[in-house]
N, C-alpha and C positions, 0 to 999 in steps of 0.2 A: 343476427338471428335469422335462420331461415322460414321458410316458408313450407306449408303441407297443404296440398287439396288433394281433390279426388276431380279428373277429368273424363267426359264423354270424348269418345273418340269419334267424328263428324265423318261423311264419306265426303271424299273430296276426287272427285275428277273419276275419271275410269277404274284406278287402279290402287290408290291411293286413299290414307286417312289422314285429318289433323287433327292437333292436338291444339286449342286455343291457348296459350298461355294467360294467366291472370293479369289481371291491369296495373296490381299491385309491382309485377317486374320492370326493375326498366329494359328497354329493348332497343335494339338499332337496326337499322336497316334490317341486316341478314342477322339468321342464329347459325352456328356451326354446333353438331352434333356428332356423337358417337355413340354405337350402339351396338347394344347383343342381348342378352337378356332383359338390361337395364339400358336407360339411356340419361348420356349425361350431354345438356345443353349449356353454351355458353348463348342468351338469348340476345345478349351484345355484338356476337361475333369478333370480340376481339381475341379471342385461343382458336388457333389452326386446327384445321379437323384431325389434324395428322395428333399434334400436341394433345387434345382431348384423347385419343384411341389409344395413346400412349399410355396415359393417365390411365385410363380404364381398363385396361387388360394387365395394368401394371400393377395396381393400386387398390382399383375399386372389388373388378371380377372376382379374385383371389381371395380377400379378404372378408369379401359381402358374404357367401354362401357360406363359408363354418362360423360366423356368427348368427345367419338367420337359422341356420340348423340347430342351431347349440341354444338360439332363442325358440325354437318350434318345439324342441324334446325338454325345455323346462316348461312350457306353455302344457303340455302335454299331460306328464307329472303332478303339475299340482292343481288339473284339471281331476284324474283320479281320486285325489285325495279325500 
Protein backbone atom coordinates (compact mmCIF):
# COMPACT_ATOMS: atom_id res chain seq x y z
CA UNK A 1 0.00 0.00 0.00
CA UNK A 2 1.40 3.26 -0.60
CA UNK A 3 1.59 6.29 0.91
CA UNK A 4 0.07 10.08 0.23
CA UNK A 5 1.01 13.44 1.98
CA UNK A 6 1.19 16.85 1.08
CA UNK A 7 4.94 18.40 1.68
CA UNK A 8 6.36 22.04 2.34
CA UNK A 9 9.09 22.59 0.18
CA UNK A 10 11.98 24.08 2.75
CA UNK A 11 14.69 26.50 1.20
CA UNK A 12 17.85 24.83 1.36
CA UNK A 13 21.19 26.47 0.67
CA UNK A 14 21.34 29.32 -2.20
CA UNK A 15 19.67 27.90 -4.79
CA UNK A 16 17.96 24.98 -4.01
CA UNK A 17 14.72 23.37 -2.18
CA UNK A 18 13.97 20.15 0.00
CA UNK A 19 11.52 17.89 0.15
CA UNK A 20 11.54 16.03 3.76
CA UNK A 21 10.45 12.74 3.19
CA UNK A 22 8.07 10.97 5.86
CA UNK A 23 9.50 8.85 8.51
CA UNK A 24 7.17 6.36 7.66
CA UNK A 25 9.75 5.60 4.40
CA UNK A 26 12.46 3.45 4.70
CA UNK A 27 15.45 5.25 3.36
CA UNK A 28 19.29 4.60 2.77
CA UNK A 29 22.02 6.61 2.45
CA UNK A 30 21.28 8.43 -0.96
CA UNK A 31 17.79 8.57 -2.86
CA UNK A 32 18.04 8.63 -6.73
CA UNK A 33 15.53 10.60 -8.48
CA UNK A 34 13.99 11.52 -11.80
CA UNK A 35 12.21 14.33 -12.74
CA UNK A 36 10.04 16.75 -14.95
CA UNK A 37 6.76 17.55 -14.16
CA UNK A 38 6.55 14.72 -11.61
CA UNK A 39 9.12 13.27 -9.75
CA UNK A 40 9.69 9.79 -9.02
CA UNK A 41 12.13 8.85 -6.06
CA UNK A 42 13.70 5.59 -5.21
CA UNK A 43 14.39 6.88 -1.34
CA UNK A 44 16.66 3.79 -1.02
CA UNK A 45 18.75 4.54 -3.84
CA UNK A 46 18.77 1.21 -5.04
CA UNK A 47 17.35 2.04 -9.03
CA UNK A 48 19.89 4.01 -11.08
CA UNK A 49 18.87 7.45 -11.96
CA UNK A 50 19.33 6.52 -15.54
CA UNK A 51 16.60 3.25 -14.85
CA UNK A 52 14.19 5.80 -12.89
CA UNK A 53 14.18 8.46 -16.11
CA UNK A 54 13.66 5.60 -18.20
CA UNK A 55 10.79 4.44 -16.21
CA UNK A 56 9.26 7.94 -16.21
CA UNK A 57 9.29 9.36 -19.62
CA UNK A 58 8.43 5.82 -20.58
CA UNK A 59 5.80 4.77 -18.39
CA UNK A 60 4.77 7.39 -16.11
CA UNK A 61 4.85 10.95 -18.41
CA UNK A 62 2.78 9.45 -21.22
CA UNK A 63 0.33 7.76 -19.37
CA UNK A 64 -0.16 10.27 -16.23
CA UNK A 65 -1.54 13.42 -18.32
CA UNK A 66 -4.61 11.76 -20.34
CA UNK A 67 -5.76 10.17 -17.39
CA UNK A 68 -5.47 13.30 -15.11
CA UNK A 69 -7.21 15.05 -18.03
CA UNK A 70 -9.84 12.63 -18.67
CA UNK A 71 -10.16 12.82 -14.46
CA UNK A 72 -10.26 16.87 -14.53
CA UNK A 73 -13.20 17.04 -17.61
CA UNK A 74 -15.24 14.41 -15.49
CA UNK A 75 -14.37 16.37 -12.25
CA UNK A 76 -15.74 19.32 -14.24
CA UNK A 77 -19.03 17.81 -15.57
CA UNK A 78 -20.50 16.71 -12.64
CA UNK A 79 -19.52 19.67 -10.90
CA UNK A 80 -22.13 21.54 -13.30
CA UNK A 81 -24.76 19.24 -12.87
Amino acid sequence: MGLKDRRSNIKHGRYSLALILPATIEKGEESTLAANRLILVDPRGEISEEDLLEFLETFVEPNFWPWYMKKSKAGKTEAKE
